[in-house]
C-alpha positions as CSV (number, residue, x, y, z in Angstrom):
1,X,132.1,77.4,100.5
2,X,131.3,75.6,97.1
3,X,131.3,77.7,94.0
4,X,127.5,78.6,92.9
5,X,126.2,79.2,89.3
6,X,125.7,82.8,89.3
7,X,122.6,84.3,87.6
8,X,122.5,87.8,86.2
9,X,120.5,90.0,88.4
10,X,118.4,91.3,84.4
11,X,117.5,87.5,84.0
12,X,114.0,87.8,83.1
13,X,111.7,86.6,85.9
14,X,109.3,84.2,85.7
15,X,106.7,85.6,88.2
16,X,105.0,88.3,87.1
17,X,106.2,91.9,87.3
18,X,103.4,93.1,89.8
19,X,104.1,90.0,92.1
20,X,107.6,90.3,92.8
21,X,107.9,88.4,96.0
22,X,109.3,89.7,99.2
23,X,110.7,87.4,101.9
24,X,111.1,88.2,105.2
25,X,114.0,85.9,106.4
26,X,114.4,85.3,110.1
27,X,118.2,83.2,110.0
28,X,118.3,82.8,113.3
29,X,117.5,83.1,117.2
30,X,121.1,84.5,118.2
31,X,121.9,87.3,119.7
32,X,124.9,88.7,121.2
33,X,123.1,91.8,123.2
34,X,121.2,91.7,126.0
35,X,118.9,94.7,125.6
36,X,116.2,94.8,128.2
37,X,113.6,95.4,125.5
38,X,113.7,92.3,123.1
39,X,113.3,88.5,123.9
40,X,116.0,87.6,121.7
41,X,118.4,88.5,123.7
42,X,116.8,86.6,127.5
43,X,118.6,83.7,128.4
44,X,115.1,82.0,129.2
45,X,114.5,82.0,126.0
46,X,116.3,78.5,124.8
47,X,115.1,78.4,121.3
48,X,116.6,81.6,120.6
49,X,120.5,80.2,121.8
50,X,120.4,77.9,118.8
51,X,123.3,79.5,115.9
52,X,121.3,77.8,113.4
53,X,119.2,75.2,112.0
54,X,120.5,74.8,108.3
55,X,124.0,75.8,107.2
56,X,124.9,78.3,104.6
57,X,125.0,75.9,101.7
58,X,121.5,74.6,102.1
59,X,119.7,78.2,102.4
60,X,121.9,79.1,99.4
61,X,120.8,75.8,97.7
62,X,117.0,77.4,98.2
63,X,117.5,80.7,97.3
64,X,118.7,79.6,93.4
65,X,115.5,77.3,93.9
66,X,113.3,80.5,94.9
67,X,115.3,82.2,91.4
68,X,114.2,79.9,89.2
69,X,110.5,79.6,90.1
70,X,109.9,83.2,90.9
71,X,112.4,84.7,89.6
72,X,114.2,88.0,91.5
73,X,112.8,89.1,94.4
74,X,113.5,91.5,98.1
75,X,114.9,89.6,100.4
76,X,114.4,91.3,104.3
77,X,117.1,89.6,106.3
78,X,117.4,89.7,110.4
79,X,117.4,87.6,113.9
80,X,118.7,87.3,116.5
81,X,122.2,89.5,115.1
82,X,122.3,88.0,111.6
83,X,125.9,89.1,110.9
84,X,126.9,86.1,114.0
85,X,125.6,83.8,111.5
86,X,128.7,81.6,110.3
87,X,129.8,82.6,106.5
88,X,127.5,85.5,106.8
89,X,129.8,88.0,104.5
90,X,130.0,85.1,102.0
91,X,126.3,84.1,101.9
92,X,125.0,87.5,101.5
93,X,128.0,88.2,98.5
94,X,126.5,85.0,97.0
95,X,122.7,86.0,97.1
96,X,123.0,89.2,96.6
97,X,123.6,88.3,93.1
98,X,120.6,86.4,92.6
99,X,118.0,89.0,95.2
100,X,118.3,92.3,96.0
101,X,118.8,92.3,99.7
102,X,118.4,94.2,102.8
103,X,119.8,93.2,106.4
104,X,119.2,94.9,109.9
105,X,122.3,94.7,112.2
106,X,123.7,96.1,116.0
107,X,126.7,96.9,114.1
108,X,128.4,95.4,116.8
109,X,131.1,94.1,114.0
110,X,135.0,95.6,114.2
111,X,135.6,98.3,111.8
112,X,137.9,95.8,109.7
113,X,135.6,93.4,109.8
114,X,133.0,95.9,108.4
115,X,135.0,97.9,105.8
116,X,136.2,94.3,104.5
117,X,132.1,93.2,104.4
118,X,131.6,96.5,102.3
119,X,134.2,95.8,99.7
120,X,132.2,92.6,99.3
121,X,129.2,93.3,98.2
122,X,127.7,96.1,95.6
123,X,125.7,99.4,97.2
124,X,123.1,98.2,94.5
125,X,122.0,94.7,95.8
126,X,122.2,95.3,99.3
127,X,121.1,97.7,102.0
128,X,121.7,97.9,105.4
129,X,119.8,99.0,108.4
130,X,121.0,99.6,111.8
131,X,119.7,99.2,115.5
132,X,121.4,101.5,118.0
133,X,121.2,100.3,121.6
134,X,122.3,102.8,124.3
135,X,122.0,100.3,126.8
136,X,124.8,97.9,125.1
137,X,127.2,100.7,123.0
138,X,128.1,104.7,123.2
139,X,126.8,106.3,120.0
140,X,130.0,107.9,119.0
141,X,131.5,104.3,117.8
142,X,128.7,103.3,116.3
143,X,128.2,106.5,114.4
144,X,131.5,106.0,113.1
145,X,130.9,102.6,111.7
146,X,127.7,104.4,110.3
147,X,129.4,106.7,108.3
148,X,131.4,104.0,106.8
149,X,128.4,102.5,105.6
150,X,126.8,106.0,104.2
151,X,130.4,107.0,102.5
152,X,130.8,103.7,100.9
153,X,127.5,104.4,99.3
154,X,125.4,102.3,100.6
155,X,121.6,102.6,101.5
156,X,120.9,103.6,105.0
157,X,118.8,104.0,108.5
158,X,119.2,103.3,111.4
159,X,116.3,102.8,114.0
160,X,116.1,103.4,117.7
161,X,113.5,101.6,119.9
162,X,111.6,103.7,121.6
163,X,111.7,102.2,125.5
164,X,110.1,104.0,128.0
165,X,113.5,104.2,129.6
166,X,115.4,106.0,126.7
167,X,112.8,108.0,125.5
168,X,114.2,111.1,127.6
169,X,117.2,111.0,125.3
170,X,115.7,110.4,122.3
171,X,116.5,114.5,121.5
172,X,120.1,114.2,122.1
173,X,120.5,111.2,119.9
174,X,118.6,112.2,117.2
175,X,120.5,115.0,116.6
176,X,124.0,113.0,116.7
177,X,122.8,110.9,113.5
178,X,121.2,114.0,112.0
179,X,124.6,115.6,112.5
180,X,126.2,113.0,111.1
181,X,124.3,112.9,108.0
182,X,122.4,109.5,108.8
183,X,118.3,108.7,108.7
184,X,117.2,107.9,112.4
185,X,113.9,106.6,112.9
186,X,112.3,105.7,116.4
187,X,110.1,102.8,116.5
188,X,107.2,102.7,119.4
189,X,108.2,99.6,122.2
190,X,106.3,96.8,121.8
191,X,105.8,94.8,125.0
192,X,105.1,95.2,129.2
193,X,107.2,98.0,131.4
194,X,106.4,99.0,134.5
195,X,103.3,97.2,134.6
196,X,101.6,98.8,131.6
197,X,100.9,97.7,128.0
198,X,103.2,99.7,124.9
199,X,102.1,101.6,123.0
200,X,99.1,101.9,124.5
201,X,100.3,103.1,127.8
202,X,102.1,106.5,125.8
203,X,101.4,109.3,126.8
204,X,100.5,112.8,124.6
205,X,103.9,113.6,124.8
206,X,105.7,110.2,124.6
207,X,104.4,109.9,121.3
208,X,104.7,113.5,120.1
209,X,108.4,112.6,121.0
210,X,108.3,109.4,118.4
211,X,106.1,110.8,115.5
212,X,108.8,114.0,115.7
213,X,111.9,111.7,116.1
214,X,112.8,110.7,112.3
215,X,114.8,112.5,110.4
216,X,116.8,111.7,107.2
217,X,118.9,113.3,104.4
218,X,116.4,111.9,101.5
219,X,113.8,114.3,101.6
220,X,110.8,114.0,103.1
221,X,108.8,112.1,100.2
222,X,111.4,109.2,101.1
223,X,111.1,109.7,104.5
224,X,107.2,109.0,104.7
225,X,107.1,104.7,104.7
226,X,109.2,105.1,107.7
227,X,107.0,107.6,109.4
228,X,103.7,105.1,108.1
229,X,105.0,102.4,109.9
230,X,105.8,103.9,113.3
231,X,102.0,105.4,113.0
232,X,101.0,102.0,112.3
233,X,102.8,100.3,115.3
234,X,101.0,103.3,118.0
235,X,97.9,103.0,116.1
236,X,97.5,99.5,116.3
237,X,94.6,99.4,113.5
238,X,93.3,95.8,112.7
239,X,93.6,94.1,109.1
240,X,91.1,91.3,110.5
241,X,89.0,90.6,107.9
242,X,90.8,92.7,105.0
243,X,92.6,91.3,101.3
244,X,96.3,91.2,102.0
245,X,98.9,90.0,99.6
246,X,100.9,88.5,102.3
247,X,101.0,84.6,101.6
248,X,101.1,85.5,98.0
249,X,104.0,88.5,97.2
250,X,105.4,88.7,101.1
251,X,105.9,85.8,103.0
252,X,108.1,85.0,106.3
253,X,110.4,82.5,106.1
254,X,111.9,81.1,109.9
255,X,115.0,79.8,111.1
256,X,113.5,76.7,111.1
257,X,113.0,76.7,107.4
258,X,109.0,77.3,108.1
259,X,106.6,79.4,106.0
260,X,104.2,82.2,106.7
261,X,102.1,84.8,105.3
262,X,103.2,87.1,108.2
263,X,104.7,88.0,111.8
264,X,101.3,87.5,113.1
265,X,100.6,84.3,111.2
266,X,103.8,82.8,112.6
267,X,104.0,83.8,116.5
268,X,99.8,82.1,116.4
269,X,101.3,79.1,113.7
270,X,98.1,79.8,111.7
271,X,98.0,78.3,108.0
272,X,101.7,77.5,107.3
273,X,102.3,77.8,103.8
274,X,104.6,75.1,103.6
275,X,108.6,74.6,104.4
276,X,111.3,76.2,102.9
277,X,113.0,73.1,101.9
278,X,110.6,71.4,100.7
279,X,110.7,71.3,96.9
280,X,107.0,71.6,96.3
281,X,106.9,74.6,98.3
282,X,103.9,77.1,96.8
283,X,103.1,80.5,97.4
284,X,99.6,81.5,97.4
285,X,98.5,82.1,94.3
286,X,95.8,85.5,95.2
287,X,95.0,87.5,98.0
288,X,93.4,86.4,101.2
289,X,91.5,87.9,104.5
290,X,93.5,88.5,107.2
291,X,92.3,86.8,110.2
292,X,94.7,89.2,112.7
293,X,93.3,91.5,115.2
294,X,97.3,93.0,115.1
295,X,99.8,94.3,112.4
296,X,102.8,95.6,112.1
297,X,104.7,96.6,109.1
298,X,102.9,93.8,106.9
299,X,100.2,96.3,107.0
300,X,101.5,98.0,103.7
301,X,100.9,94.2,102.1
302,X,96.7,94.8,102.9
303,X,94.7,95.5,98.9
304,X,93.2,98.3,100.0
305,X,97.0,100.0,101.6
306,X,98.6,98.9,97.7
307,X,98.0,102.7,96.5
308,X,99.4,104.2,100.3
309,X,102.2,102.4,100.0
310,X,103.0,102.4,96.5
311,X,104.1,98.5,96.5
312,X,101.9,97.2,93.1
């Protein structure tokens, strides 16, 4: 991988303080579960069997671009399994210098692998967060890769989707992680099972079940965003017609090197804001409506949520 210019993470930005911008980065489709829950990982889905669309040197080559014009900003990385990308532990060593960064993984990695990935990088520019999937690894292996992420200092959670099918268990492993010292957050399915619509089709319980399921070793003030968004995802309140500064300080960049306000804004292709890789690329430069009847965690990006979610 070519040698980039490395920029000191105190550089001064040149966006302004209030508006540092957060990028929700989908790299790619890939996937190397099959978890009965998520499209990435259906074969019908052809799109997402591409590895990528752009190799490591060219998002790299955009990243120092997105430095210079805006200066640092949060950089939400996933898929598909990001860490199947090609040069992943290099890429993220390299931007990590320039953004702070976050990435969600299976942690289907080997423990070498992993422990060689954490010498890597610093516990200050990056932060990892975890999915566990019963229905493609045992939770004693996985917890054990966990830890090495918690004792190497690193920030930490690790979410469990909330299938209709795993909920019974939901108890058992939630007390594993809480055992083990390690946040674990369930997040309400999203989709059709057993011919019914989730959330909606939770029951009483079912969601007494989820609200009560996170639990963490921060305290509970830090535990509270997580807890907002999986009340967010059951109750399904609409931003339509609401400021948000999604377009302007959170924007969702595809594997395809397209550019969105949102989730929501992507899956309808509403408004692109541009490409990545095109040189002229601008955010928005103020708040707009929401045109959405749906949101997920972009909610916390709505004016009137700034205070809620204490994001400027």
């Amino acid at each position: 991988m070519t040698q980039h210019v490395q920029v000191e993470p105190t550089a001064p930005p040149r966006w302004p303080a209030l508006r540092r911008v957060e990028y929700f980065w989908m790299i790619m489709g890939k996937c190397n579960y099959r978890c009965p829950y998520c499209v990435y990982g259906l074969s019908d889905f052809d799109r997402r069997k591409v590895d990528r669309y752009f190799t490591a040197e060219q998002w790299l080559s955009r990243w120092e671009r997105m430095h210079e014009k805006y200066g640092e900003g949060n950089i939400i990385l996933t898929g598909g399994e990001p860490t199947l990308y090609p040069e992943f532990s290099e890429m993220i060593e390299t931007i990590s210098k320039l953004h702070w960064l976050a990435f969600d993984t299976n942690l289907s990695w080997e423990p070498a692998r992993l422990k060689e990935f954490l010498s890597r990088v610093s516990p200050r520019r990056v932060r990892i967060e975890t999915s566990f999937h019963p229905t493609e690894t045992a939770p004693e292996p996985f917890i054990e890769k966990a830890r090495m992420i918690k004792d190497a200092g690193f920030g930490y959670i690790n979410r469990l989707v909330g299938h209709p099918n795993i909920l019974a268990d939901v108890p058992k492993y939630r007390g594993m992680f809480a055992g083990a010292g390690l946040t674990f957050v369930v997040n309400p399915f999203q989709g059709q099972f057993d011919g019914r619509e989730y959330p909606q089709a939770y029951g009483g319980a079912e969601r007494a079940l989820i609200e009560g399921a996170t639990v963490g070793v921060e305290g509970e003030n830090a535990n509270a965003p997580h807890k907002e968004f999986v009340q967010q995802i059951l109750n399904r309140e609409s931003p339509k017609g609401r400021l948000c500064r999604s377009g302007y300080q959170h924007v969702r960049i595809e594997d395809d090197g397209m550019v969105y306000r949102c989730g929501e804004y992507s899956t309808q292709r509403w408004e692109p804001i541009g490409h990545f890789f095109d040189d002229g690329l601008e955010l928005w430069h103020e708040p707009k409506l929401c045109r959405s009847e749906r949101c997920e965690w972009e909610y916390r990006w709505l004016v009137d949520q700034a205070e809620r979610f204490h994001n400027g």
